[in-house]
C-alpha positions as CSV (number, residue, x, y, z in Angstrom):
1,X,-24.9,-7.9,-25.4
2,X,-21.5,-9.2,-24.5
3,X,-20.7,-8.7,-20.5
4,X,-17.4,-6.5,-20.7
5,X,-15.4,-7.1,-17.2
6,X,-13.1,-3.8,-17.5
7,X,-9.7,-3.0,-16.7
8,X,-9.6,0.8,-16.6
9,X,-6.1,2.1,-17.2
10,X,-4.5,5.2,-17.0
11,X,-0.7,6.5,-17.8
12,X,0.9,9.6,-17.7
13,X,4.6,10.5,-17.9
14,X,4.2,14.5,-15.9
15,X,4.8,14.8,-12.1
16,X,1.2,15.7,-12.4
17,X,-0.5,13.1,-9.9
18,X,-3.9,15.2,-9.3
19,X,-4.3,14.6,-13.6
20,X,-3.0,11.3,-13.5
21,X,-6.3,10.2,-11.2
22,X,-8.6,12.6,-12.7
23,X,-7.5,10.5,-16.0
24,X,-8.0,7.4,-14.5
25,X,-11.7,8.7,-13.0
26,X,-12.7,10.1,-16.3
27,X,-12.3,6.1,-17.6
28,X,-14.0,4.7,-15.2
29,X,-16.8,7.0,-14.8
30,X,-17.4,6.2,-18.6
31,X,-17.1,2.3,-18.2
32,X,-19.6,3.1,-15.0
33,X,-21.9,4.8,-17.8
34,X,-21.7,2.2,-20.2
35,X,-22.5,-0.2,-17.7
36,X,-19.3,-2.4,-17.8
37,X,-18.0,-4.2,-14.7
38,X,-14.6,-2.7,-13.2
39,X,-13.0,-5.9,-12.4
40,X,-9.7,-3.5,-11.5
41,X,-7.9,-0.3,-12.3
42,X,-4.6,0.9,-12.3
43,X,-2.7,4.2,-13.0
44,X,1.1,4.9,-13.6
45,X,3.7,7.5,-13.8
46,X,5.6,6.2,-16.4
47,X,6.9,7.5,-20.0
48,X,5.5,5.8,-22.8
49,X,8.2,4.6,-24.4
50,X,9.0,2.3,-21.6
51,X,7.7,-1.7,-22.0
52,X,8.8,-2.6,-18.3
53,X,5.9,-1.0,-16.2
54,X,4.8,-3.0,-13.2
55,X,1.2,-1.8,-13.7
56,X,1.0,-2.4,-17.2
57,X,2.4,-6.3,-16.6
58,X,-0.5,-6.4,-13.9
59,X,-3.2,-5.6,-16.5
60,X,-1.4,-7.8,-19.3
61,X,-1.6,-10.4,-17.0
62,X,-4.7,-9.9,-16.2
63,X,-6.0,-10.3,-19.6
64,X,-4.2,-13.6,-19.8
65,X,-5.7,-14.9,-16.5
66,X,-9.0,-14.1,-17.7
67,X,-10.3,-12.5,-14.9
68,X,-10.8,-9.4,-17.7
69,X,-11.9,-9.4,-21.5
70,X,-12.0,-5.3,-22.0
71,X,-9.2,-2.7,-21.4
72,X,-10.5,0.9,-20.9
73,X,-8.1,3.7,-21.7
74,X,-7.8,7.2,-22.3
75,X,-6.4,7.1,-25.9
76,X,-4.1,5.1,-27.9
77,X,-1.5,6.5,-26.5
78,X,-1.9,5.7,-22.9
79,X,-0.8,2.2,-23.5
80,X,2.7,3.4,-25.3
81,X,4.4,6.0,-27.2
82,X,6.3,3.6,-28.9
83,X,5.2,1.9,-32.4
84,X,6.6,-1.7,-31.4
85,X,5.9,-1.3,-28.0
86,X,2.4,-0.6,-29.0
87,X,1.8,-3.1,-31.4
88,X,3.2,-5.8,-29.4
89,X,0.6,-5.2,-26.8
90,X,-2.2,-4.6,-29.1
91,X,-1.4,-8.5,-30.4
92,X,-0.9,-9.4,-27.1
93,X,-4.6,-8.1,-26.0
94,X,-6.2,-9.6,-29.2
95,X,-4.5,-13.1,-28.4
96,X,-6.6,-13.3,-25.6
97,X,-9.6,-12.4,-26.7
98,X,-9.7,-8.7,-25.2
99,X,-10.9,-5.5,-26.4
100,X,-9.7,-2.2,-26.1
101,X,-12.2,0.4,-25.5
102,X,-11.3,4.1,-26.0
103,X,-13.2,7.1,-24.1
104,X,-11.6,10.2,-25.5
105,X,-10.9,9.2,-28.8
106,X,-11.7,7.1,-32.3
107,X,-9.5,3.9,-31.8
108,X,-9.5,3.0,-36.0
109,X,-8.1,6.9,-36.6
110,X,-5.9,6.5,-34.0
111,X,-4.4,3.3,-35.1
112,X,-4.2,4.8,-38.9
113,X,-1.7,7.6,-37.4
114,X,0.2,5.3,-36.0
115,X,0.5,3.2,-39.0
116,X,-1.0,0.0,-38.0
117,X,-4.3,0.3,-39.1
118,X,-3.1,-1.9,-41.9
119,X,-1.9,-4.3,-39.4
120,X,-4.7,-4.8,-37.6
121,X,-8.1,-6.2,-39.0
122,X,-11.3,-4.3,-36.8
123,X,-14.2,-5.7,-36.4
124,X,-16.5,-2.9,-35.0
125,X,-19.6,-4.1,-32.4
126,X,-22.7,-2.1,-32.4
127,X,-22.6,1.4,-31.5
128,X,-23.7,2.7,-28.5
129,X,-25.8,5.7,-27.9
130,X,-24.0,9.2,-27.0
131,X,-20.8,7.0,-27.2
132,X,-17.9,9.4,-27.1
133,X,-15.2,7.2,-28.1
134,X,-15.3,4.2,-30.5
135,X,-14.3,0.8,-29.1
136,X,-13.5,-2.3,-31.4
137,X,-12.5,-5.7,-31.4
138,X,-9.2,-6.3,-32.5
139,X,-8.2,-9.5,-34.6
140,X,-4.2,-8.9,-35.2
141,X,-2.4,-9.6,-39.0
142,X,0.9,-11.4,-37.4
143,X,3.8,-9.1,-37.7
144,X,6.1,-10.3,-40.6
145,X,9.5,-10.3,-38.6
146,X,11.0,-8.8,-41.6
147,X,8.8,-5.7,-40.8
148,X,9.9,-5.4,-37.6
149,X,13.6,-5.6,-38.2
150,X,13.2,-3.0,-41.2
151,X,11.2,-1.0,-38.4
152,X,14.3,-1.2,-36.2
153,X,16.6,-0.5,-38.6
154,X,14.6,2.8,-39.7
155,X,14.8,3.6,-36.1
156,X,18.3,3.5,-35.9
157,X,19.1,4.8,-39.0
158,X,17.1,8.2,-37.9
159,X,19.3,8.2,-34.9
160,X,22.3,7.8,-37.1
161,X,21.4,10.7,-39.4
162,X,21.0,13.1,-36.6
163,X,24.1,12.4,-34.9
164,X,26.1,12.6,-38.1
165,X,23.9,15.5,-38.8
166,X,24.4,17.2,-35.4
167,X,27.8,16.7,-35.4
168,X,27.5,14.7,-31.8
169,X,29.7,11.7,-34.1
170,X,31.7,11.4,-36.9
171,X,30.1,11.0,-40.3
172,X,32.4,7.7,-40.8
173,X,31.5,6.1,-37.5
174,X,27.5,6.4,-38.6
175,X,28.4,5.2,-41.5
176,X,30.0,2.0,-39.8
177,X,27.2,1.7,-37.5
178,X,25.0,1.8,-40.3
179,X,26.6,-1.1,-41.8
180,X,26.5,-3.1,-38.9
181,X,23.7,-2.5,-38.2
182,X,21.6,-3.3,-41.3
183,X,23.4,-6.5,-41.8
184,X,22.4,-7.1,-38.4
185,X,19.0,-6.4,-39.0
186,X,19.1,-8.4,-42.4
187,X,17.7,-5.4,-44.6
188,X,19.4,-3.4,-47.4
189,X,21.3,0.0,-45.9
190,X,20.9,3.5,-46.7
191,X,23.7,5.8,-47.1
192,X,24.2,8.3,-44.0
């Protein structure tokens, strides 16, 4: 059996400090279960959307160091909110070597919500008894980067849609954005 050295993390974006740590103590009690080593821990009051979180740097870097081969967390979404956000640490993690080990919730559903199951080849390790969670091995498809600009573009496009829609700018200016923006981007435009 592989010895996992852990990084238990915990996020949460509510003014909620007393849940924040119970979080982080629920993760680490489990890792303590499972017998893993807690090589460190950290826990922040951020949103999830955000990619510049001092904590979550410290456990990236971490991982690149070596000084940790396993990330403990919550759920999926603890590590972001956001799909490119997300995915870019999820490549980052399997680039190294690490693996991402859920308590609460079943990592392959998770990342079939969020879309990137198809991204993202698993390679499950034997289960463990009374396991709650599911925790996998992550080997990462590279991310065509004419995905990721469509993905930006969709992004950007929703916003555009709901401003014309809204009334919060003129129908003309989205439009023009829209433009730009695709050819920017490098993908074929939708009307607004």
């Amino acid at each position: 059996m592989t010895e996992y050295k852990v990084w238990a993390f915990a996020r949460s974006a509510a003014p909620n400090l007393p849940a924040l740590e119970n979080q982080l103590a629920d993760v680490m009690r489990e890792a303590d279960r499972r017998g893993y080593i807690i090589v460190n821990s950290c826990m922040e009051q951020k949103c999830g959307t955000e990619f510049w979180r001092p904590d979550l740097f410290a456990m990236l870097t971490a991982v690149q160091q070596g000084r940790v081969n396993a990330v403990m967390v919550q759920s999926l979404d603890r590590l972001s909110h956001d799909i490119t956000i997300l995915y870019r640490i999820l490549r980052f993690l399997q680039n190294y070597g690490a693996v991402l080990i859920t308590t609460e919730t079943d990592l392959q559903y998770e990342l079939y919500l969020t879309g990137l199951e198809s991204r993202i080849l698993l390679v499950p390790h034997e289960p463990e008894k009374e396991c709650r969670g599911r925790w996998l091995s992550m080997r990462i498809d590279p991310f065509p980067v004419r995905l990721e600009q469509e993905l930006k573009y969709a992004l950007a496009y929703a916003a555009l849609v709901s401003a014309a829609a809204n009334g919060r700018l003129p129908r003309d200016i989205c439009q023009r954005a829209n433009v730009g923006y695709a050819r920017k981007c490098g993908v074929l435009r939708r009307e607004v």
